[in-house]
N, C-alpha and C positions, 0 to 999 in steps of 0.2 A: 756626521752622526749627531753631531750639535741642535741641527733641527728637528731630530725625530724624538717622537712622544711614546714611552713603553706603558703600554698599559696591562694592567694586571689581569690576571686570568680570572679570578675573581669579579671583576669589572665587569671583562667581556659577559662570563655568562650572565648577570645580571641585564646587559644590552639584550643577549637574545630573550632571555625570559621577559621584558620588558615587553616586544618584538611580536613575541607569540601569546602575551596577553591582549595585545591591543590587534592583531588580527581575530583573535578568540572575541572580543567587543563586538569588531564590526562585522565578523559570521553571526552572533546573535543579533546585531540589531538588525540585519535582515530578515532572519527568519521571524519575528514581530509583525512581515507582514502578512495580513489573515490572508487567507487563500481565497474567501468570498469576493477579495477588491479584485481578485485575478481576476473571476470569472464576469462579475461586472464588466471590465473592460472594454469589450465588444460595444456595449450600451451605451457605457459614455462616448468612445469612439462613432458611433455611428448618429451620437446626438450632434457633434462636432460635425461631421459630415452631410449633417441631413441641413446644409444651410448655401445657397450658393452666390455670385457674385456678379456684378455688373462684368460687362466685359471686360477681362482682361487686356490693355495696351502698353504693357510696360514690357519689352522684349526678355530683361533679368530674370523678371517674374515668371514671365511664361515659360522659360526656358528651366527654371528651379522647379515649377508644376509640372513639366513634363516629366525632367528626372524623376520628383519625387512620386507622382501618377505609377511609373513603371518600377521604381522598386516598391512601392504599396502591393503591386498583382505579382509579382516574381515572391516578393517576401511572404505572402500570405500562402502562398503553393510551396513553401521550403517547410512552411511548421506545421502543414493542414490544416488552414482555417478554414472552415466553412462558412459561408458566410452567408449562407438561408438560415442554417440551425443559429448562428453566433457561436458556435462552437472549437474550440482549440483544443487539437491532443494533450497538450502539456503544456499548459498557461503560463507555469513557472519557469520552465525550465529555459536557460538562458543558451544551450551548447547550439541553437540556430542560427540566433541573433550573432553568436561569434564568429561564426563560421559565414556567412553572408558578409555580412558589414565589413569584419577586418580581416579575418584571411582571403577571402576573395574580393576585397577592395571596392565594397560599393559603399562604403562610405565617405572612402576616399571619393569617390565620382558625386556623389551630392555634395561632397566639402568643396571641392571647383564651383560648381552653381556656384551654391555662396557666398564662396568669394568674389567672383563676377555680379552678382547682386549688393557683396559690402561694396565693391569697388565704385559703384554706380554711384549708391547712394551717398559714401563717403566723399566723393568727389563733389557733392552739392555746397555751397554755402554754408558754413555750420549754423547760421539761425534760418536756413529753408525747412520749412513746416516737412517735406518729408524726410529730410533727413532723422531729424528729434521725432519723427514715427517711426523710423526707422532701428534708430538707436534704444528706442523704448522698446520694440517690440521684440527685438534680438538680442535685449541686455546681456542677458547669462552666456548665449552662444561666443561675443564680442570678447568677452571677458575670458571664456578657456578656449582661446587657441583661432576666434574666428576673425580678429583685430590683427593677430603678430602670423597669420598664415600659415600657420601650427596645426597642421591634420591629421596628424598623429595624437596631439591635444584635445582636440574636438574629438574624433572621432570614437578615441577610446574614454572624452566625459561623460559620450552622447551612448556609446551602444556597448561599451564592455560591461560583459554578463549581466547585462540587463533581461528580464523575464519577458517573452514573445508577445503576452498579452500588453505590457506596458508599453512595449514599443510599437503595437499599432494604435495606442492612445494617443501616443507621442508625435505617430504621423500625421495624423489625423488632428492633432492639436497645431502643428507645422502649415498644412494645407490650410488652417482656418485665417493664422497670422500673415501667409500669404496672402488671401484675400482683403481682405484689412488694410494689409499695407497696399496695394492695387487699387483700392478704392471705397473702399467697407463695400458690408453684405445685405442681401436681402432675404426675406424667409421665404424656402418653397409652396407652392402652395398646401402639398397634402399637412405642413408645420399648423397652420389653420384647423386641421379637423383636432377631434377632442383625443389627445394621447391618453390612452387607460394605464400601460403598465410600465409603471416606473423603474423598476428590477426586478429580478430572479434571480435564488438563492438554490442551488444543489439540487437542478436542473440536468446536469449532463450525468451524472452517476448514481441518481437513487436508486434505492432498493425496498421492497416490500415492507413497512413499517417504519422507513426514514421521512423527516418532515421537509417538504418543498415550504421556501417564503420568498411570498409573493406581493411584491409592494405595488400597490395600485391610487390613482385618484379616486375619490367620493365614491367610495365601495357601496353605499345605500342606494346610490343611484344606476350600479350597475347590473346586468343581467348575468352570472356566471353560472358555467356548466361543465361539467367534464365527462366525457366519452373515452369508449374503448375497445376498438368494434363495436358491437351494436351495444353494450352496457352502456349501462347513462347510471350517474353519480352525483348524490346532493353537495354541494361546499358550502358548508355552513360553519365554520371553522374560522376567525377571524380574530388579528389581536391588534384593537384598531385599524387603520389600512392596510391591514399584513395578510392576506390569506395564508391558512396553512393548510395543504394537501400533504396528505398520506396514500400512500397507490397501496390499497389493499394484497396486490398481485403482480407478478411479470407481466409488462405488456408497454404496450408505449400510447400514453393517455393523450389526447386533442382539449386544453384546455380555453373555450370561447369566452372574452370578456367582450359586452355589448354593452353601446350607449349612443344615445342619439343616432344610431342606423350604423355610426360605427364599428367593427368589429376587430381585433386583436386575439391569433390563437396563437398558444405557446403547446409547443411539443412535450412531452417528458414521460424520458424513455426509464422505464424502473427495469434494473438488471435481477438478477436471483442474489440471494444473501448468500450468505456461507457461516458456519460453526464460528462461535465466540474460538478463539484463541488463547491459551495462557497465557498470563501477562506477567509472569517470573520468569520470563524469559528462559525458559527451559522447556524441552523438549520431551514431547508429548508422544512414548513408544506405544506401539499396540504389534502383539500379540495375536497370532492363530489361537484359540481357543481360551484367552485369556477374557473373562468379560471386564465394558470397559460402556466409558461414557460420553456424549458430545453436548456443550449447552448451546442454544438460539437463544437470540433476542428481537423481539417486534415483528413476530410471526401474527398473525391476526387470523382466526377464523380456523385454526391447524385441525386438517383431517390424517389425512393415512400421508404414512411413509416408506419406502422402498430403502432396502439396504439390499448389495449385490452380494456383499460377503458371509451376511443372515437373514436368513427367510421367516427368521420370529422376530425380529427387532421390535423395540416397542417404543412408545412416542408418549410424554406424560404431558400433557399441557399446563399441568400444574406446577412444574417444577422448571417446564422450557427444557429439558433432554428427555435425549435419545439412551437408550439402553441399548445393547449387541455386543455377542459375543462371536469374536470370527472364525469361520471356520475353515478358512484358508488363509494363504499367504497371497501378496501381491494387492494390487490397485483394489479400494475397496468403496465404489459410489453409491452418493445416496441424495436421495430426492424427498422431498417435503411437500404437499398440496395441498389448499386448503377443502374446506367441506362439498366445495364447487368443484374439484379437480381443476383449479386454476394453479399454477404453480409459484410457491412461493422459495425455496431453497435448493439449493444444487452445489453438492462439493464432491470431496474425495480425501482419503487418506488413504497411505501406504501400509500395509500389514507386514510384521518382520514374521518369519521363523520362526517358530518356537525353539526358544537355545536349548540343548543339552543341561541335566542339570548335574549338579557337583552330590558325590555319595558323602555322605557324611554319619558316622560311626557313633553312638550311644556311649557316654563314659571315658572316649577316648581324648587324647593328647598327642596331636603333631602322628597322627597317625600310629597311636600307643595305643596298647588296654593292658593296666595292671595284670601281675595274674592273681592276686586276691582278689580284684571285682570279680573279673573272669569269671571264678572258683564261687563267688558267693550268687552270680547270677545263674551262671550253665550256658552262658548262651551271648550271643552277637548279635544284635542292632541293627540295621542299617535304613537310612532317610536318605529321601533325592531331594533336592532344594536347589531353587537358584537366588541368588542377591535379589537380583532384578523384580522376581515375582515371588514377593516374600506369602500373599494368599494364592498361591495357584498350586494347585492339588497335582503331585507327581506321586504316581502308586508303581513301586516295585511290586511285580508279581512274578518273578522269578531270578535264580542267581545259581551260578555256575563259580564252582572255588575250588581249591584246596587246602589241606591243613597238612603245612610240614613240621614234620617233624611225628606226625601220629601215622597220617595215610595219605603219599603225593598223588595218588590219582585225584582226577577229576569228578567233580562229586556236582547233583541239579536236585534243589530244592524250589520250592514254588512259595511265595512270600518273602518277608525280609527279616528273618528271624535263621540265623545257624544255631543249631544246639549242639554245643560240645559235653560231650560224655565227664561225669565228674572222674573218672581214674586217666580221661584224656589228656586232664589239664595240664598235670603236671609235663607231660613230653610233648607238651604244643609250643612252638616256637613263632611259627608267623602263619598266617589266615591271608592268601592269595586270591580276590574276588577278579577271574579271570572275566567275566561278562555278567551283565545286569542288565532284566528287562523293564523295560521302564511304562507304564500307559498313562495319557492323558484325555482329555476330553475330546480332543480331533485327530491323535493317531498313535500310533504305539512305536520306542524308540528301543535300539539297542545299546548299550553301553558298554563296545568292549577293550577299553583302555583298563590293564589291570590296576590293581589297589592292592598294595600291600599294608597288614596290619599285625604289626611286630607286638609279642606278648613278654611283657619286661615284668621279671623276676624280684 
């Protein structure tokens, strides 16, 4: 007992709060990174790539290229890369790379290469020229886990929850030091003609009114154009070497950049917008017959609009919403085009039910009415209302009741007004509204959960 140390409870929690601040750190210093570097990725990757090498004669080597050649084509088929577009489903998202690399062990199997490449080269003389390239080139690998034969080290420095895009940077930065260390590289030829476009910014998900940038060489000297089908579109939009394209519409534009007989087209596919969203995070009900609003942004040229659920909807260009009032419940879509019938918007929202609404009594308390007011009025009240839609128009036009204590039969008036007889009052004791007809702007309800309304003395 002599050796053990009690610590306080106070302590501990202090330890995990400490614990779960400093993972709360490094969850945000990730997310710091912009999402543009994701989608670059492929660019830089394929700049890395686009360089090749004297013959390779170093058996380590070749045998590390091979591996790492065949997880580069298995791994790009796990995340769907395309690799005409440059395109990645989910740039960010690391749950591939985990699943590939360490649960199914291929990273273990390039961590072997490796090491039959460290063991090569570490076996050299320590002042042979390739070893000190060797050791330069693989610094950081040596250092977590690729020196003490730690592949569990490596593997989870190199590829846990790492984002898909980065680790085909990563490969592709791997294959170049291969080369290098094999014997340095030379440039392929088509590396000689004149490269026009440096990057592309929000390229795979635009939409009608979102800015594509476009980083290009000596813009003055280039030819650019953009089509779309047969549409042809001036780019005249430029902020220094940055083009900015706007896709007026859905469609998937052909962007040509030319220069000295060279040419460079980039795709860019614009999807349809959809309704701005609240951003109090609260939830946004609608209503059969309740009228109601939607806002857009970066609509250009807006013509007519289609709503499934109202055939009057109306579209203000001046204000970017829609007006409609629905006249059913269920799925309720709507389409937006501009003055071309080119399409620019496409969503959907769900319509609820029109609720029941609650009766509610003139003058009363907890379901009371004095019998002085009674007495000074002649008469009984009654309002339909719901919380929810405090301007939505519910009209009693008829009500079925009794008054006990004067006459228990069942008595039908039409409006929301009972008149009690002034020599009634005194022998009225409660006012039973057996059913209540209720109408609104899209249907007519009945209401027959009774209401009792006790007359206190």
């Amino acid at each position: 007992m002599g050796n053990l140390v009690k610590v306080k409870k106070t302590k501990t929690l202090r330890f995990k709060l400490i614990s779960v601040l400093y993972l709360l750190f490094i969850s945000l210093s990730i997310l710091q990174i912009p999402i543009e570097w994701f989608r670059i990725n492929a660019t830089v990757a394929d700049y890395m790539n686009n360089s090749t090498t004297v013959k390779m004669d170093v058996p380590v080597i070749i045998g590390t290229m091979n591996e790492l050649e065949r997880i580069d084509v298995e791994f790009s088929k796990e995340i769907g890369y395309d690799a005409k577009l440059k395109n990645f489903k989910e740039p960010e998202s690391y749950s591939a790379t985990d699943m590939y690399f360490i649960r199914w062990e291929n990273g273990d199997k390039l961590f072997n290469k490796m090491v039959e490449m460290k063991n090569y080269f570490m076996a050299l003389p320590e002042d042979h020229p390739k070893r000190k390239e060797f050791e330069g080139l693989f610094a950081e690998d040596l250092k977590n886990g690729l020196k003490s034969n730690k592949n569990k080290l490596w593997v989870e420095w190199k590829f846990k929850h790492v984002p898909a895009a980065v680790v085909k940077t990563w490969i592709a930065d791997l294959k170049l030091r291969l080369k290098l260390l094999n014997g340095g590289i030379i440039v392929k030829e088509e590396q000689n003609k004149d490269y026009l476009v440096l990057m592309a910014y929000n390229i795979e998900a635009v939409r009608p009114g979102d800015t594509v940038k476009i980083v290009v060489f000596d813009h003055d000297k280039l030819s650019v154009t953009a089509t779309e089908n047969d549409n042809v579109f001036n780019l005249n939009k430029w902020n220094g070497d940055t083009l900015l394209f706007i896709p007026p519409y859905v469609g998937q534009y052909s962007l040509s950049f030319k220069k000295n007989g060279y040419e460079e087209v980039l795709k860019v596919t614009s999807v349809a917008r959809e309704f701005e969203r609240e951003t109090d995070h609260g939830f946004n009900i609608f209503y059969e017959g309740k009228p109601a609003e939607l806002r857009y942004i970066n609509l250009m040229n807006t013509g007519s609009a289609v709503c499934s659920c109202d055939p009057n909807m109306t579209i203000n260009g001046r204000t970017n919403k829609v007006s409609f009032t629905p006249q059913s419940a269920g799925w309720c879509n709507f389409t937006i085009k501009n003055k071309d019938g080119m399409l620019l918007l496409k969503d959907s929202i769900y319509v609820q039910k029109l609720p029941e609404p609650f009766i509610h009594v003139d003058g009363s308390s907890d379901r009371a009415i004095s019998y002085s007011r009674l007495s000074s009025s002649g008469k009984i009240v009654l309002h339909a209302k719901h919380p929810d839609l405090a301007n939505f128009k519910y009209k009693i036009n008829g009500l079925k009741f009794r008054l006990i204590g004067v006459n228990n039969e069942l008595q039908t008036i039409a409006g929301t007004e009972i008149v009690i007889p002034v020599d009634k009052v005194s022998s009225l004791r409660y006012v039973v509204i057996e059913e209540a007809t209720i109408e609104t702007e899209v249907n007519k309800m009945v209401k027959k959960e009774p209401i009792v309304i006790q007359i206190r003395k």
